[in-house]
TIKOL-367117 format. One line per field, with one value per residue: x, y, z of N, C-alpha, C, O in turn; residue in one letter. Coordinates in nm, 2 decimals. Atoms other than C-alpha are relative to their C-alpha. Example, Ala and Ser with C-alpha at 12.3 -4.5 7.8 and 13.67 -1.06 7.14 Angstrom:
BEGIN
n_c1	[0.09/-0.09]
n_c2	[-0.12/-0.11]
n_c3	[0.00/0.00]
ca_c1	[1.23/1.37]
ca_c2	[-0.45/-0.11]
ca_c3	[0.78/0.71]
c_c1	[0.09/-0.08]
c_c2	[0.12/0.11]
c_c3	[0.00/0.08]
o_c1	[0.19/-0.03]
o_c2	[0.12/0.22]
o_c3	[0.07/0.09]
aa	[a/s]
END
This chain:
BEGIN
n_c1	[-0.05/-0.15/0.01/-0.19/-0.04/-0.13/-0.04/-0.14/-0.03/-0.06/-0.15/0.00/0.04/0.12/0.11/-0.10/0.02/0.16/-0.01/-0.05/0.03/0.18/-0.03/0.01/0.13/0.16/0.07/0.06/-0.10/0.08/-0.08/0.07/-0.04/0.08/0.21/0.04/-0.06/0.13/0.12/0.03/-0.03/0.12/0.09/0.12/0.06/-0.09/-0.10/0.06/-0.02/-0.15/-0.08/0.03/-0.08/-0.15/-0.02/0.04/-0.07/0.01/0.00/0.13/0.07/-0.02/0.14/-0.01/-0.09/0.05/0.08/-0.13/-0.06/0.13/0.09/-0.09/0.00/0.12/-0.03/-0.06/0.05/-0.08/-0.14/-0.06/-0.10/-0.04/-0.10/0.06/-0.13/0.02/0.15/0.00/-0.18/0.00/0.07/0.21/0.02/-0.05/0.13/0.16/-0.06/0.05/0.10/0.01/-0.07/0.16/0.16/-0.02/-0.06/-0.12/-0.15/-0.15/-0.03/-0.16/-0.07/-0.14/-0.06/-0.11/-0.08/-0.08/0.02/0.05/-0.06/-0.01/0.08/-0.04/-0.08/0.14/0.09/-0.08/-0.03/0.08/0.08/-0.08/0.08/0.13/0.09/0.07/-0.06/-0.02/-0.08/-0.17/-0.04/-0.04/0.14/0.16/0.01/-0.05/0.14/0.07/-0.03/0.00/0.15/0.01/-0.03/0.09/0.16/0.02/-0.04/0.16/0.04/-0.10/0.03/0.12/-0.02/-0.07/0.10/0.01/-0.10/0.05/-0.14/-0.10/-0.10/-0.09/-0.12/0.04/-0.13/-0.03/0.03/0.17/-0.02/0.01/0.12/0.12/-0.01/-0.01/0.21/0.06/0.03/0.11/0.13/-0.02/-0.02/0.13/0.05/0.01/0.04]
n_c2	[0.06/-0.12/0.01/-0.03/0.04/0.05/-0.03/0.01/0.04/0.16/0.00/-0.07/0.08/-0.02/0.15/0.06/-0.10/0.00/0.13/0.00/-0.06/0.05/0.05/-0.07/-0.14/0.10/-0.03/0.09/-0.05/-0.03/0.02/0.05/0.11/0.10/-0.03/0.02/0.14/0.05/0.02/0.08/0.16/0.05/-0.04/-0.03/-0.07/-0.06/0.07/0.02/-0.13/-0.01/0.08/-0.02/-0.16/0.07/0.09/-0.07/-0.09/-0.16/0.01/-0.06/-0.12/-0.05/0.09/0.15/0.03/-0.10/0.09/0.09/-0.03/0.00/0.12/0.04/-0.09/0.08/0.14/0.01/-0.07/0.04/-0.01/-0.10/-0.07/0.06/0.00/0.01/0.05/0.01/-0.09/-0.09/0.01/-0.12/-0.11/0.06/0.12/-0.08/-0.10/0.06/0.10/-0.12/0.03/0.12/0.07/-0.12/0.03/0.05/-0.07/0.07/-0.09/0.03/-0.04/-0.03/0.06/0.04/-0.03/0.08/-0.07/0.11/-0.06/0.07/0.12/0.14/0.09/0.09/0.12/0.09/0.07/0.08/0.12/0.08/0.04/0.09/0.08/-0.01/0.08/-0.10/-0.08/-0.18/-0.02/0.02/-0.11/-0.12/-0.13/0.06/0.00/-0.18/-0.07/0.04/-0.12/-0.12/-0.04/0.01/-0.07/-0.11/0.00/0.02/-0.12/-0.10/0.07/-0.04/-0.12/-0.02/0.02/-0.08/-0.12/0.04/0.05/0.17/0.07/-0.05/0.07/0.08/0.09/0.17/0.08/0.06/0.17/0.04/-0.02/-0.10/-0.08/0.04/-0.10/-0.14/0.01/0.02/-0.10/-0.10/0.09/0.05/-0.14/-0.05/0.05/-0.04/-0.12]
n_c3	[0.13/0.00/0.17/-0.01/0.14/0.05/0.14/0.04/0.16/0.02/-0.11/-0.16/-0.16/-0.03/-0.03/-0.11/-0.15/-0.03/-0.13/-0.16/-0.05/-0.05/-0.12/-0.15/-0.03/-0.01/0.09/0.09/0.12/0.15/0.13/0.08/0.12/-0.12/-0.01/0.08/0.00/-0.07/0.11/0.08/-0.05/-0.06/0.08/-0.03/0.08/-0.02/0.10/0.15/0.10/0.02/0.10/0.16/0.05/-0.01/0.09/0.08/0.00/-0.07/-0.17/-0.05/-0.05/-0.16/-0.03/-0.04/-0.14/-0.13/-0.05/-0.09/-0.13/-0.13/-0.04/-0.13/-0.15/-0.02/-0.04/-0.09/-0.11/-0.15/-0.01/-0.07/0.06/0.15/0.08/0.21/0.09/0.12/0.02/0.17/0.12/0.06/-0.08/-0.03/-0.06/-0.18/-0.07/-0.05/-0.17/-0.11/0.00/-0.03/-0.17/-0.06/-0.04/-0.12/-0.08/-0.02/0.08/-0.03/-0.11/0.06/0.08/-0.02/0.13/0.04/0.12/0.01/0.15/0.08/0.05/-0.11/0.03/0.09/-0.06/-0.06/0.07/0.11/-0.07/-0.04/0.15/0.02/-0.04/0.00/0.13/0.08/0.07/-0.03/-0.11/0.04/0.12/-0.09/0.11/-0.02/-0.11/0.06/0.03/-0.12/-0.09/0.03/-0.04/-0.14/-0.03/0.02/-0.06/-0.11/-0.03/-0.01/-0.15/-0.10/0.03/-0.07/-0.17/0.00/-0.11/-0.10/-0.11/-0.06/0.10/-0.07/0.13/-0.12/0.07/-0.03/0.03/-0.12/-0.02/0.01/-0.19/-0.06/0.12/-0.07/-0.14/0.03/0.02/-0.17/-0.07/0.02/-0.07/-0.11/-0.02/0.01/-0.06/-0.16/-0.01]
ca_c1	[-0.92/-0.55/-0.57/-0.19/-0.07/0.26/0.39/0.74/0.89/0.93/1.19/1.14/1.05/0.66/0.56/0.87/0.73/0.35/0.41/0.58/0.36/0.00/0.18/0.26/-0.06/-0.30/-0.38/-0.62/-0.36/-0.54/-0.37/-0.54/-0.36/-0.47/-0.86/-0.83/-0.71/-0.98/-1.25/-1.20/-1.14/-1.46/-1.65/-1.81/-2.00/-1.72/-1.43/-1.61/-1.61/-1.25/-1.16/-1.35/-1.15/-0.80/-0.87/-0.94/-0.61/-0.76/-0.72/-0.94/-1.14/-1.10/-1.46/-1.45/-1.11/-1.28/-1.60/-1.33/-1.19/-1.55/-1.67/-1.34/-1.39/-1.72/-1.63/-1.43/-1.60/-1.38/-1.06/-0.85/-0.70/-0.62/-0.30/-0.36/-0.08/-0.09/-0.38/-0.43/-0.22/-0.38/-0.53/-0.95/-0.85/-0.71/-1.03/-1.31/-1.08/-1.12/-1.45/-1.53/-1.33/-1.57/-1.90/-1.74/-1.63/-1.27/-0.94/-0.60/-0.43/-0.06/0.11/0.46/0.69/0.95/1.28/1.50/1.72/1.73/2.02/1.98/1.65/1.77/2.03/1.72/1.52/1.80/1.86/1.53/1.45/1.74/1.46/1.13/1.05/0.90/1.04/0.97/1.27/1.58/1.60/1.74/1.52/1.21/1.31/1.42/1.05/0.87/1.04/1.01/0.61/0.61/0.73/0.50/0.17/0.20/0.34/-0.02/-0.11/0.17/0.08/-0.26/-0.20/0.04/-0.22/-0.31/0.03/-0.03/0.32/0.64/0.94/1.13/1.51/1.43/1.79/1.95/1.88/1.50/1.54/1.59/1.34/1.07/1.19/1.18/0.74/0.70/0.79/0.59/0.27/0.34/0.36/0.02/-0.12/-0.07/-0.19]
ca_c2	[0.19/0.28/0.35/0.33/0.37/0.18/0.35/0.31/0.24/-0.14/-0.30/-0.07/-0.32/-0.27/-0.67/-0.76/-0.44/-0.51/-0.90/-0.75/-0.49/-0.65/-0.89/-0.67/-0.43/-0.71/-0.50/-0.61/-0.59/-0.46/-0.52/-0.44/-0.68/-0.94/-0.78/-0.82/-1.17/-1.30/-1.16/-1.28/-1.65/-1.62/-1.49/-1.22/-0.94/-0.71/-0.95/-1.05/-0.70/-0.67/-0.98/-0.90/-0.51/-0.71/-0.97/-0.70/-0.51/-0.22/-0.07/-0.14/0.17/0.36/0.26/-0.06/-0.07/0.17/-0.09/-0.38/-0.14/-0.08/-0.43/-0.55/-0.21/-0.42/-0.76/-0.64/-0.51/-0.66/-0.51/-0.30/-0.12/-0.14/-0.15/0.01/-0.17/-0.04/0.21/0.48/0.51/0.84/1.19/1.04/0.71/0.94/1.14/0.86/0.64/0.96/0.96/0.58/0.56/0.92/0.73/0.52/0.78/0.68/0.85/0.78/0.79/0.81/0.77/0.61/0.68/0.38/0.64/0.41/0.57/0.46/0.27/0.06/0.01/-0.11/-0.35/-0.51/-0.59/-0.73/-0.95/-1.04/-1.10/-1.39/-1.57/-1.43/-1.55/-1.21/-1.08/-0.72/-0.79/-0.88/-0.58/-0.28/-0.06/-0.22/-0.13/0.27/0.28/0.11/0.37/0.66/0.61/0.52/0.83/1.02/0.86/0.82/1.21/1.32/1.08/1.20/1.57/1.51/1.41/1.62/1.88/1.70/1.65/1.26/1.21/1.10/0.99/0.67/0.55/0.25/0.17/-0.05/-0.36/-0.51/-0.46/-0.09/0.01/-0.22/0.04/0.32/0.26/0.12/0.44/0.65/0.43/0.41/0.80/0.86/0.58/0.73/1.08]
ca_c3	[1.53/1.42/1.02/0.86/0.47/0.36/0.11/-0.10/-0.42/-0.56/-0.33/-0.04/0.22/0.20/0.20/0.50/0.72/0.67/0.83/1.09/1.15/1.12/1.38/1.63/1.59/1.51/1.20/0.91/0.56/0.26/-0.06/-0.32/-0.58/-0.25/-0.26/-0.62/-0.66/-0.43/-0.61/-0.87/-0.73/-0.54/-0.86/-0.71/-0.88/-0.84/-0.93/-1.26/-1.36/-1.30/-1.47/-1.77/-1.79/-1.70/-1.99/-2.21/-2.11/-1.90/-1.57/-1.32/-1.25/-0.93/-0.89/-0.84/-0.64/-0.40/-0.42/-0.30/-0.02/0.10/0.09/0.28/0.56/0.56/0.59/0.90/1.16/1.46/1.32/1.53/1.24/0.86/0.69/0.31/0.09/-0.23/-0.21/-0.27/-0.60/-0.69/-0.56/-0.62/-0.46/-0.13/-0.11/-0.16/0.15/0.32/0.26/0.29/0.64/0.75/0.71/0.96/1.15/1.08/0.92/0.83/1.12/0.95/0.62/0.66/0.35/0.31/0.13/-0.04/-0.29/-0.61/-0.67/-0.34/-0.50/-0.78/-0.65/-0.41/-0.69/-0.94/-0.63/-0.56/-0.97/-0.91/-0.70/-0.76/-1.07/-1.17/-1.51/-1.37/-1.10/-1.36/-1.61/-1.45/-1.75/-1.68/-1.29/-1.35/-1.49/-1.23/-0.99/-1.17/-1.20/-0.85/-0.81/-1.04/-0.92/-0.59/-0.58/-0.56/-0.27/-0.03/-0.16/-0.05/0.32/0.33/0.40/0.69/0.85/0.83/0.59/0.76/0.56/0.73/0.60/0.46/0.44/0.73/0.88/0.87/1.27/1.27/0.97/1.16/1.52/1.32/1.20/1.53/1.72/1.48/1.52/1.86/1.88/1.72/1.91/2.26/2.11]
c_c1	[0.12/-0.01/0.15/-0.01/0.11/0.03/0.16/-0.02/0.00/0.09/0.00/-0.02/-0.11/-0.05/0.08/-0.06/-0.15/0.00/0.02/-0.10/-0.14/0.07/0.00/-0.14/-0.11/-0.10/-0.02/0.06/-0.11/0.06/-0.10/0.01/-0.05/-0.14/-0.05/-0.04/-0.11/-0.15/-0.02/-0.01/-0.15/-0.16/-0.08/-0.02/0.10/0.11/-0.02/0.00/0.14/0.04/-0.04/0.08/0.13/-0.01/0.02/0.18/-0.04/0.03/-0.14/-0.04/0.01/-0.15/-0.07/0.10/-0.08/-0.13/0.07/0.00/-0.12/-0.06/0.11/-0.01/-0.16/-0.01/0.09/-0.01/0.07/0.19/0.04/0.07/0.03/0.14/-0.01/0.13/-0.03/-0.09/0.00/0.07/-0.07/-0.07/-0.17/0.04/0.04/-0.13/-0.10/0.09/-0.02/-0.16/-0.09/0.06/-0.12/-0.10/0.01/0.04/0.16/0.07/0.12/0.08/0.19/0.02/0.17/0.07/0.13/0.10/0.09/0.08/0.01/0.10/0.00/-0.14/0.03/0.05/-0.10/-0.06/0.06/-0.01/-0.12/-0.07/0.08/-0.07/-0.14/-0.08/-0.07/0.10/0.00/0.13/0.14/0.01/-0.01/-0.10/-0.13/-0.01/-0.02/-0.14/-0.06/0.02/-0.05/-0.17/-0.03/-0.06/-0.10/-0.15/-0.03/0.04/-0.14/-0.09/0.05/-0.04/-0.14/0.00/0.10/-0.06/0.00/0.14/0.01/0.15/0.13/0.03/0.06/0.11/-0.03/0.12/0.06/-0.06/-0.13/-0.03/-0.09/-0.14/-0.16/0.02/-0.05/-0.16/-0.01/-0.06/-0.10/-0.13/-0.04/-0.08/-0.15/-0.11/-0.04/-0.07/-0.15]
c_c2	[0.08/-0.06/0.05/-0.02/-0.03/0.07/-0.02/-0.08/-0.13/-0.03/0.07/-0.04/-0.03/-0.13/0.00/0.09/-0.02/-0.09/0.10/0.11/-0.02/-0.15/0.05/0.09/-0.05/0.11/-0.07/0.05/-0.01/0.07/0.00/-0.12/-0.12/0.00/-0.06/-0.14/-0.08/0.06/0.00/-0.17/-0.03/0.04/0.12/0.11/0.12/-0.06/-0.03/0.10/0.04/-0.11/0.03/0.10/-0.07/-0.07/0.08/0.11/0.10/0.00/-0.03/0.14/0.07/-0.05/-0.11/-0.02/0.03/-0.10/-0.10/0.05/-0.02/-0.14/-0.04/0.08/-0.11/-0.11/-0.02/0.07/-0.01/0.07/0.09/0.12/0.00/0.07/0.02/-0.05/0.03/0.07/0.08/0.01/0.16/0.08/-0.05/-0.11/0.06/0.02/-0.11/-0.11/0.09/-0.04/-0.18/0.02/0.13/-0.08/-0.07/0.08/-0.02/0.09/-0.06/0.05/0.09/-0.05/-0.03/-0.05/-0.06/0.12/-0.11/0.09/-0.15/-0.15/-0.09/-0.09/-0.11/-0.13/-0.05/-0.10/-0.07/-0.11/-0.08/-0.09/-0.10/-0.09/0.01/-0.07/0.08/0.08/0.17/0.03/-0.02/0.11/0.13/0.14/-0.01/0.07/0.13/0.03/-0.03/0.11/0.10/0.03/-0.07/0.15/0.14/-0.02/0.04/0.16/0.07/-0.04/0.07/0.15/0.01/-0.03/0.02/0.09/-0.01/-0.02/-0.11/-0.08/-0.01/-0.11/-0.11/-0.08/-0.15/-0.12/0.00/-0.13/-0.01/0.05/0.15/0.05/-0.03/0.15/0.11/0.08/-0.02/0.13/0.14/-0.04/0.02/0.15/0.03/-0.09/0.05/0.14/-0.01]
c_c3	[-0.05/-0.18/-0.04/-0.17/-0.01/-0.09/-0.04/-0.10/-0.02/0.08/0.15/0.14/0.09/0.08/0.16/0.11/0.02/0.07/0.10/0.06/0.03/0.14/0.12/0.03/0.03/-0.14/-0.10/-0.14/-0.09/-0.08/-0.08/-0.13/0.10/-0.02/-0.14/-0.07/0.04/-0.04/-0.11/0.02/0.06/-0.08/0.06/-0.11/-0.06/-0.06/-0.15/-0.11/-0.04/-0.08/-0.11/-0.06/0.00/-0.13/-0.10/0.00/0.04/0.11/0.06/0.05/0.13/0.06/0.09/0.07/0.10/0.04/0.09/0.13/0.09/0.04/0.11/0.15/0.02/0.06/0.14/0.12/0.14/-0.04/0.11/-0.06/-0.12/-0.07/-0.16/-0.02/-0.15/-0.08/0.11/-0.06/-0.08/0.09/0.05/0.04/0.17/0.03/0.00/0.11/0.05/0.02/0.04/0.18/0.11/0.01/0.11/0.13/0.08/-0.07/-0.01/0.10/-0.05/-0.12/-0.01/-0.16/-0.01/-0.10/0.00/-0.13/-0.13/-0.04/0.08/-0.04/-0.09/-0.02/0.10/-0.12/-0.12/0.07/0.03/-0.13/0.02/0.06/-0.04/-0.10/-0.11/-0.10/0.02/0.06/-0.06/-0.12/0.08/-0.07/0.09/0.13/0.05/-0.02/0.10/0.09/-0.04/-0.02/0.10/0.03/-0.04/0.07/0.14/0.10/0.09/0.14/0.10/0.01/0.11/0.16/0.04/0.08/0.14/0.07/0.05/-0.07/0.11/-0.07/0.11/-0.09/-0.01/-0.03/0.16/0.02/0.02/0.15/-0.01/-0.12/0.11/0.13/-0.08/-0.05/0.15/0.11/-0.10/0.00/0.15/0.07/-0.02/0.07/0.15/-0.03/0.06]
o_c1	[0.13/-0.02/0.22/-0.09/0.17/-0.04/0.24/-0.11/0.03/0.16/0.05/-0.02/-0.11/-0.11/0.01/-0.05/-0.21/-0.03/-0.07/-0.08/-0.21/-0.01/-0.06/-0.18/-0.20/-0.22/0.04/0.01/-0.19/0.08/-0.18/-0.08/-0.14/-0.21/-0.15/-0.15/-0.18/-0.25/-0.13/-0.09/-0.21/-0.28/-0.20/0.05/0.09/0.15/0.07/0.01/0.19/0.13/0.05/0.12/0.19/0.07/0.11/0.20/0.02/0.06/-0.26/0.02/0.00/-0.16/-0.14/0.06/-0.11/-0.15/0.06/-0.04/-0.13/-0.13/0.08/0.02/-0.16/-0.08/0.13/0.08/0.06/0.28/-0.05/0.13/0.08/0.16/-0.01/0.23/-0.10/-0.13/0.05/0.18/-0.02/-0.12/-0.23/-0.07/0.02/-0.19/-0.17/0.02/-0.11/-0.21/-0.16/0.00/-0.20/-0.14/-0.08/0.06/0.19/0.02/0.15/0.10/0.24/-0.03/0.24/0.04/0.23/0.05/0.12/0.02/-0.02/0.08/0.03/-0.16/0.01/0.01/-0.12/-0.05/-0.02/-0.06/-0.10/-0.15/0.04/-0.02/-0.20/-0.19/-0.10/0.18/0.07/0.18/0.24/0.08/-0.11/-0.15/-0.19/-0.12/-0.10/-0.18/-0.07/-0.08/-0.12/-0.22/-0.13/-0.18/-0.13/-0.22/-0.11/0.03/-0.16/-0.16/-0.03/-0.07/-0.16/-0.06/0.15/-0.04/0.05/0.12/0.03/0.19/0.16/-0.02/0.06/0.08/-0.03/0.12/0.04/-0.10/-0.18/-0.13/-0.21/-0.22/-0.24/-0.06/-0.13/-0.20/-0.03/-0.17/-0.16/-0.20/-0.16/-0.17/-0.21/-0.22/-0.15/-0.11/-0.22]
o_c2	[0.20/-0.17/0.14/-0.10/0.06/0.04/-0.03/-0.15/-0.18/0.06/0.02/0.02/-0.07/-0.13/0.04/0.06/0.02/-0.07/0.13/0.12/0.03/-0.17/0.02/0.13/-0.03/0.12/-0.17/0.16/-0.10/0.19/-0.09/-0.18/-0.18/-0.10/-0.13/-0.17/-0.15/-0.01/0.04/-0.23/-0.13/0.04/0.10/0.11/0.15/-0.02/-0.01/0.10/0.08/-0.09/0.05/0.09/-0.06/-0.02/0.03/0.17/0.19/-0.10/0.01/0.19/-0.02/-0.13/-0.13/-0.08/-0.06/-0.12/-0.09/-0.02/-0.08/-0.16/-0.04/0.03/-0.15/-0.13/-0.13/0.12/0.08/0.05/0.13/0.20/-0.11/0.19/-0.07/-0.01/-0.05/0.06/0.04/0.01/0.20/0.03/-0.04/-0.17/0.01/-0.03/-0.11/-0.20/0.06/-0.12/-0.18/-0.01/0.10/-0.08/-0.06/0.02/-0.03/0.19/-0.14/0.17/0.20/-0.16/0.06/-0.15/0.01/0.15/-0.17/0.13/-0.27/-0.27/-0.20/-0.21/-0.23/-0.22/-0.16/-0.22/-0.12/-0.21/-0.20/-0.19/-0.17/-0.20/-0.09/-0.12/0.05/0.15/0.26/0.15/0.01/0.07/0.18/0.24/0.07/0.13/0.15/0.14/0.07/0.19/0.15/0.13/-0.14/0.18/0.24/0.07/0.13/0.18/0.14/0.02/0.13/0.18/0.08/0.06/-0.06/0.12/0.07/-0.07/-0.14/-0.20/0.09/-0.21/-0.09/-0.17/-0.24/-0.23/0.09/-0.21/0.09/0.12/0.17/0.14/0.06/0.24/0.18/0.20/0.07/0.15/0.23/0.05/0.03/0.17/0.07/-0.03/0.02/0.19/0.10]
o_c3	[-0.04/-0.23/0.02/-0.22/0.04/-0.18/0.06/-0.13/0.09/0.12/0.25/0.25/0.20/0.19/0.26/0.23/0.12/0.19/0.17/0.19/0.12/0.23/0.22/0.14/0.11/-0.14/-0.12/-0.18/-0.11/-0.07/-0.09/-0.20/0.04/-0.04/-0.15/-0.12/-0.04/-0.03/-0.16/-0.05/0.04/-0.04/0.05/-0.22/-0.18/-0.17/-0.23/-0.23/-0.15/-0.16/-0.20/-0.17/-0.11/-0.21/-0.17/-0.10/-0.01/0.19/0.03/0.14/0.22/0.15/0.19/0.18/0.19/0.16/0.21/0.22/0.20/0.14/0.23/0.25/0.13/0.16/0.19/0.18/0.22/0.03/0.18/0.00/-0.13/-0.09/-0.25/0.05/-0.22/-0.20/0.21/-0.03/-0.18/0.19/0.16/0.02/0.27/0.13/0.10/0.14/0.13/0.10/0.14/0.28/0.20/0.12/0.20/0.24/0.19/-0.11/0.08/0.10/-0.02/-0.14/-0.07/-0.22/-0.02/-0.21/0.10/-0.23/-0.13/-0.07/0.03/-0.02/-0.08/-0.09/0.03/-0.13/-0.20/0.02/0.05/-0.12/-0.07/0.03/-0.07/-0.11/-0.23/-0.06/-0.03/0.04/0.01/-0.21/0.13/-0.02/0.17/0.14/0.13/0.04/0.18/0.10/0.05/0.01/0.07/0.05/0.02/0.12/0.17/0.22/0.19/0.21/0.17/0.12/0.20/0.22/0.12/0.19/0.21/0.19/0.16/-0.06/0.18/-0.11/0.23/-0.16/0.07/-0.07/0.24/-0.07/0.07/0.17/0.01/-0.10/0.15/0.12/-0.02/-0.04/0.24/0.15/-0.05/0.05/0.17/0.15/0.08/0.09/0.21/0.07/0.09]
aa	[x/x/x/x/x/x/x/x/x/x/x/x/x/x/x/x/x/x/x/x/x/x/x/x/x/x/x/x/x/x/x/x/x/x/x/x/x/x/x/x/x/x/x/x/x/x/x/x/x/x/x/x/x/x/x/x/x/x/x/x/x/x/x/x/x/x/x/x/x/x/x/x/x/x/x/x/x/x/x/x/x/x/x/x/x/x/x/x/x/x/x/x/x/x/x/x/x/x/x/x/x/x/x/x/x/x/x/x/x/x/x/x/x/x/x/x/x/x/x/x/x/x/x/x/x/x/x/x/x/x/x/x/x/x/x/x/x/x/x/x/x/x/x/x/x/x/x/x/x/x/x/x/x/x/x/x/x/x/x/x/x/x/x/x/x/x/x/x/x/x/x/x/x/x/x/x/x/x/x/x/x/x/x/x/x/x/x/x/x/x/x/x/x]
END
């Protein structure tokens, strides 16, 4: 089983390199805004709790995401592999995925670090707010922030598997082509280890 984290700022090219990369690997994508989405839709015991904290204006809990991840490693016994999108977003959501993937006697295999600087971010996501529809994607303020606590949350993640020697940065500027080549061969790399 090949375990992979996406990581990168808004804009960075996360959604466009996961298609292509649960295509080619045959990995199983877990999104938690996707995990979340769906349990709530399918009412379960878990989604219900999160809709009630969302209605309310809270986060959901590390808790409860981390219930989500485990019922999805659950629900998927035939994968070949999992794609985190979007998770972990802090230091205690690193360690209980560690933990959670251990009982299985599993690990992150690699974390792949979309760098994009900022202004190309920027300009992405002006361009993509001209179709998306999402008010987060046309106000360059709004966009600055987004980044910048990207930047602070997700510090702690990268930090932590760090330790491990599991972090590698990949230019995520260039054509969709060479970004996809450039994951590929580091996948590819820990695959044959």
């Amino acid at each position: 089983m090949f375990n992979l984290i996406l990581f990168g700022p808004p804009g960075s090219g996360k959604g466009t390199q996961s298609e292509r990369l649960i295509a080619r690997y045959g990995l199983k994508h877990l999104s938690t805004g996707d995990i979340l989405r769906s349990e709530i839709a399918n009412q379960t015991t878990l989604g219900m709790e999160a809709k009630s904290l969302m209605d309310r204006g809270e986060l959901v809990p590390d808790e409860v995401v981390i219930g989500m991840i485990s019922a999805a490693l659950d629900n998927n016994p035939q994968a070949k592999g999992f794609l985190f999108d979007g998770f972990p977003r802090t230091k205690a959501q690193s360690e209980a995925l560690d933990k959670l993937l251990a009982q299985r006697n599993e690990a992150i295999n690699v974390v792949l670090a979309l760098e994009v600087t900022e202004e190309e971010l920027i300009k992405r996501l002006l361009n993509r707010g001209l179709t998306s529809g999402r008010s987060d994607d046309n106000n360059e303020a709004v966009i600055r922030a987004r980044i910048q606590e990207y930047h602070k949350k997700t510090s702690a993640v990268a930090d932590h598997y760090q330790v491990f020697n599991k972090v590698v940065g990949i230019k995520g500027e260039g054509t969709v082509d060479d970004i996809f080549n450039a994951l590929c061969e580091e996948i590819e790399k820990r695959m044959a280890a």
